[in-house]
C-alpha positions in Angstrom: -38.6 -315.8 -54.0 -41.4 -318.4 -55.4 -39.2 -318.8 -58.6 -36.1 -319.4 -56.2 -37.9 -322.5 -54.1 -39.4 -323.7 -57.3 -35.8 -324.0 -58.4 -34.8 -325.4 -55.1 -37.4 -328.2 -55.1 -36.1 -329.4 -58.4 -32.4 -329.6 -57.2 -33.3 -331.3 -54.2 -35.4 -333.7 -56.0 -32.5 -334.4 -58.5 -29.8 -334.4 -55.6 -32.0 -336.6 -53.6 -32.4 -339.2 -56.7 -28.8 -339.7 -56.8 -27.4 -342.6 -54.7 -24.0 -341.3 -54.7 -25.3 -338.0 -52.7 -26.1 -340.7 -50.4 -22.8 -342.5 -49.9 -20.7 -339.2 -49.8 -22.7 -336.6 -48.3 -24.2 -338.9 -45.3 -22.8 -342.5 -45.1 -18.4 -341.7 -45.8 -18.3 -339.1 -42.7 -20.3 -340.3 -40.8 -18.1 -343.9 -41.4 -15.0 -341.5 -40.9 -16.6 -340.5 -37.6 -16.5 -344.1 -36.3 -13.3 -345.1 -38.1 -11.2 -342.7 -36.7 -13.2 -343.1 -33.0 -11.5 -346.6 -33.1 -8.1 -345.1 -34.4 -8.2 -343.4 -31.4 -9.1 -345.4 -29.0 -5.8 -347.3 -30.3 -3.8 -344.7 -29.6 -1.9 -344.7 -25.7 -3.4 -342.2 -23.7 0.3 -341.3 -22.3 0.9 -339.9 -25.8 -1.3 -336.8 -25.9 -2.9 -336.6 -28.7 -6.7 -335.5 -28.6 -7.2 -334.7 -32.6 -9.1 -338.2 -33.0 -11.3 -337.5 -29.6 -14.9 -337.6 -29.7 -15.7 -333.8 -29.0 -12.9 -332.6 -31.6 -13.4 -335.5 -34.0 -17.4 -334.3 -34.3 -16.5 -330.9 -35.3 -13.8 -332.1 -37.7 -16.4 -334.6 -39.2 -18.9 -332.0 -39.5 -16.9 -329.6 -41.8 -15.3 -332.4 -43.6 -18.9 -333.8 -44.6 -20.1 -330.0 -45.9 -16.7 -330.5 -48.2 -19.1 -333.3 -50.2 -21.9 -331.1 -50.1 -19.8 -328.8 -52.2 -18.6 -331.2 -54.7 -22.4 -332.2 -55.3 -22.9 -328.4 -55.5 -20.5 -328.5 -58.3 -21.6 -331.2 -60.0 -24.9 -329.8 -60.0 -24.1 -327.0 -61.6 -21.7 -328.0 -63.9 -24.2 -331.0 -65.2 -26.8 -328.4 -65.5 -24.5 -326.1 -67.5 -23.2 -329.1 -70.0 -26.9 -329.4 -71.6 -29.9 -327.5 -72.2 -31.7 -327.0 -69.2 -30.3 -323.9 -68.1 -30.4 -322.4 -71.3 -33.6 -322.6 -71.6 -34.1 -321.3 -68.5 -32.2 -318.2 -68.9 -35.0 -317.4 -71.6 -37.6 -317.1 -68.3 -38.3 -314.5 -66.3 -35.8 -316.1 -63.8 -32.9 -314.0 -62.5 -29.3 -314.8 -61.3 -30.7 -314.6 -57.8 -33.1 -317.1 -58.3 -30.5 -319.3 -59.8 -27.9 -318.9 -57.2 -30.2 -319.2 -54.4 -32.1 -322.6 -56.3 -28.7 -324.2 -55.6 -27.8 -322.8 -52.2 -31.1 -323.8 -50.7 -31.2 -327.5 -51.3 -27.3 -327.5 -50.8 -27.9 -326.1 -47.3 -30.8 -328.1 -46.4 -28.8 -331.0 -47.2 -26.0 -329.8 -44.8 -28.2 -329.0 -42.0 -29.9 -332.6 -42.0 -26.2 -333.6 -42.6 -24.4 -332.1 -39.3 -27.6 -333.1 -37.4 -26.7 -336.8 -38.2 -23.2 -335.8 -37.4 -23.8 -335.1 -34.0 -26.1 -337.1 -33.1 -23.9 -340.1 -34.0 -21.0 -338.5 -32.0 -23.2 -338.1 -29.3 -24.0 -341.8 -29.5 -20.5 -342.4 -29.6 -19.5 -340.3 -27.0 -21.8 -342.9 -24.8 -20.3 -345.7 -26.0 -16.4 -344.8 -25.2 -17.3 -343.0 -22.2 -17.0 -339.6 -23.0 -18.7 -336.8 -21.7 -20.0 -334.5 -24.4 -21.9 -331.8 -24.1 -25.8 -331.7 -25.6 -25.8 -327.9 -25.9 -22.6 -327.8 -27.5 -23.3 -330.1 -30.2 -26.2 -327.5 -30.8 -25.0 -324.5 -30.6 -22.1 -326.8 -33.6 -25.3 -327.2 -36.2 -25.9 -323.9 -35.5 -22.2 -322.2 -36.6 -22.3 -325.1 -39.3 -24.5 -323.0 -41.1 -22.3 -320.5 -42.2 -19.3 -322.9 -42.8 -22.1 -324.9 -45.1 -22.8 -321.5 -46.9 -19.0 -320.8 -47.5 -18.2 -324.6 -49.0 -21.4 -324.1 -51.6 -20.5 -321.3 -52.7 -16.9 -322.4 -54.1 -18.7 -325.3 -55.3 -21.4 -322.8 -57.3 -18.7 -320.9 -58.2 -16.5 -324.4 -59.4 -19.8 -325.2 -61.5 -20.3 -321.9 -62.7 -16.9 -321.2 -64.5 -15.3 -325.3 -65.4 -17.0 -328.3 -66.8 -18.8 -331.6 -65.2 -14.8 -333.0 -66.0 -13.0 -330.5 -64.6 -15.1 -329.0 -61.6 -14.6 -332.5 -59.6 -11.1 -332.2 -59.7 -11.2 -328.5 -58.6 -13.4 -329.9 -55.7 -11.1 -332.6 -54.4 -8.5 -329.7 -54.2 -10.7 -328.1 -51.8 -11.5 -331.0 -50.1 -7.8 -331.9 -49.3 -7.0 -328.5 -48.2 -10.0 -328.9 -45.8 -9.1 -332.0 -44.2 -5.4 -331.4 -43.6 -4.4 -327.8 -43.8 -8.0 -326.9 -42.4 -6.7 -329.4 -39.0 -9.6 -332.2 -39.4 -7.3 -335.1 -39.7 -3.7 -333.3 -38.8 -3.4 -331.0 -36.1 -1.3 -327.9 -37.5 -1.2 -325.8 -34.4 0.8 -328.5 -32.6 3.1 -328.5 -36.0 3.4 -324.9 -36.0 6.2 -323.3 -38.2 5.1 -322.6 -42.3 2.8 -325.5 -42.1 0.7 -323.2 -39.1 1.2 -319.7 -41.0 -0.3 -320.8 -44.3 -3.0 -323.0 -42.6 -3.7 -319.1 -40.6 -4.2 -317.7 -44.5 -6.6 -319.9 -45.2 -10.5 -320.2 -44.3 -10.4 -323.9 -43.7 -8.9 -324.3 -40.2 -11.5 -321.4 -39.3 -14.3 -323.8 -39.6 -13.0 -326.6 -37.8 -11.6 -324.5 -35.0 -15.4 -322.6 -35.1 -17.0 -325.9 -34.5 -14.9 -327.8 -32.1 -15.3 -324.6 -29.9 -18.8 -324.4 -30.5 -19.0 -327.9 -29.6 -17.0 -327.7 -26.3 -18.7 -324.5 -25.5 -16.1 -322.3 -25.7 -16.5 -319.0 -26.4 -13.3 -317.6 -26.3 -10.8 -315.4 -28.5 -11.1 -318.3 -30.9 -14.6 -318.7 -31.2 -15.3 -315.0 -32.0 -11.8 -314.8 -34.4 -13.3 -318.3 -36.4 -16.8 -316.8 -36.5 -15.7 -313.3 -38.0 -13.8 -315.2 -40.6 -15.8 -317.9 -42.2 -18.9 -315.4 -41.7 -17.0 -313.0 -43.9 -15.7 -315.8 -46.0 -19.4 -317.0 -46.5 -20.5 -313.4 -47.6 -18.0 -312.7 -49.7 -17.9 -316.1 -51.7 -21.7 -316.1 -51.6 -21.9 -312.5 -53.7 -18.7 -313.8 -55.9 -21.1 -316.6 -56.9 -23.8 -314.4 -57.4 -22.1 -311.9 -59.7 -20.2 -315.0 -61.6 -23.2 -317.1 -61.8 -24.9 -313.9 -63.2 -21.7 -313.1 -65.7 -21.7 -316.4 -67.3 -25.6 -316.4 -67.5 -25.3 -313.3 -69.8 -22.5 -314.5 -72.0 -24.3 -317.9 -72.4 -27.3 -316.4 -73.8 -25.5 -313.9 -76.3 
């Protein structure tokens, strides 16, 4: 464990150097949040749509940010990967583990500090258009953030782990398009229904956001319990992938 947060401290340090981290991981959702507060204050209130409102907007925000987080994940890794840092470390005592959990540490540090910001600006704005938003909610939201966080950084270790500083980024914005629409952040694909609905349902992404904005409004319903058995399972399973591919590619790196 004291090689893991050795590990860690270095990837914060690096992540924290880098003023794009900044930009995409804090200041672009957090811009998004306001932005698309005004879009929907713009919108009649006759016409019914709610996707834009403060207390499902915060949710959407939320996993929307943690999609950055995973692209820096990658980026990370991937970097690290191109020169000869790691390969030197694989030549310490250092084990996958350590690896793996020197990158999900930081990552989910960052993501933590990230959805705090998150809702503290929605609760802010939830003053400002006259909303009434619930202080509980938004924490019991950072709360069940923390597995969605675990789930995006892992596909971003495991993005890092098996393409290049070229390629992962472009793997990543995949991801982060799926997360925003199909996932039902910036379109709302239960009110679609038909195909678009079913293959949204066969995916993790709409699980997250539908995890928060419950968690948010303090509903703890069928779909609170449904969302929190998936991405929890989601975040488990893609955390031991990136484990045991991390740990694949460290062997065949230093053969």
């Amino acid at each position: 464990m004291k090689r893991s947060i050795c590990f860690a401290k270095r990837n914060f340090t690096e992540m924290s150097r880098d003023l794009l981290s900044y930009i995409f991981c804090v200041a672009f959702p957090l811009a998004m949040l306001v932005i698309m507060t005004l879009v929907n204050e713009s919108i009649p209130k006759d016409a019914g749509m709610t996707i834009f409102r403060i207390d499902n907007l915060s949710g959407g925000v939320a996993v929307f940010g943690q999609t950055f987080v995973m692209l820096f994940t990658a980026l990370t890794v991937s970097k690290d990967r191109s020169g000869s840092f790691l390969i030197r470390l694989f030549a310490s005592p250092m084990k996958s583990s350590d690896f793996t959990n020197g990158y999900i540490f930081p990552m989910l540090l960052i993501s933590v500090i990230q959805s705090c910001l998150t809702m503290a600006v929605s609760f802010i704005i939830s003053l400002i258009v006259g909303f009434d938003l619930n202080v509980l909610g938004l924490l019991v939201s950072i709360c069940v953030l923390i597995p969605t966080a675990v789930f995006f950084i892992s596909i971003g270790l495991i993005f890092g782990t098996l393409f290049n500083q070229n390629a992962a980024p472009g793997l990543c914005s995949i991801i982060i398009s799926l997360g925003s629409f199909i996932g039902g952040i910036w379109f709302d694909a239960e009110s679609t229904g038909g195909i678009l609905l079913k293959i949204a349902e066969c995916l993790p992404f709409i699980y997250c956001t539908k995890l928060v904005r419950c968690a948010v409004k303090l509903d703890f319903g069928k779909d609170f319990f449904l969302s929190g058995t998936v991405v929890l399972l989601c975040a488990v399973f893609f955390t031991a992938l990136s484990s045991l591919l991390f740990k694949t590619k460290m062997k065949a790196d230093l053969q």
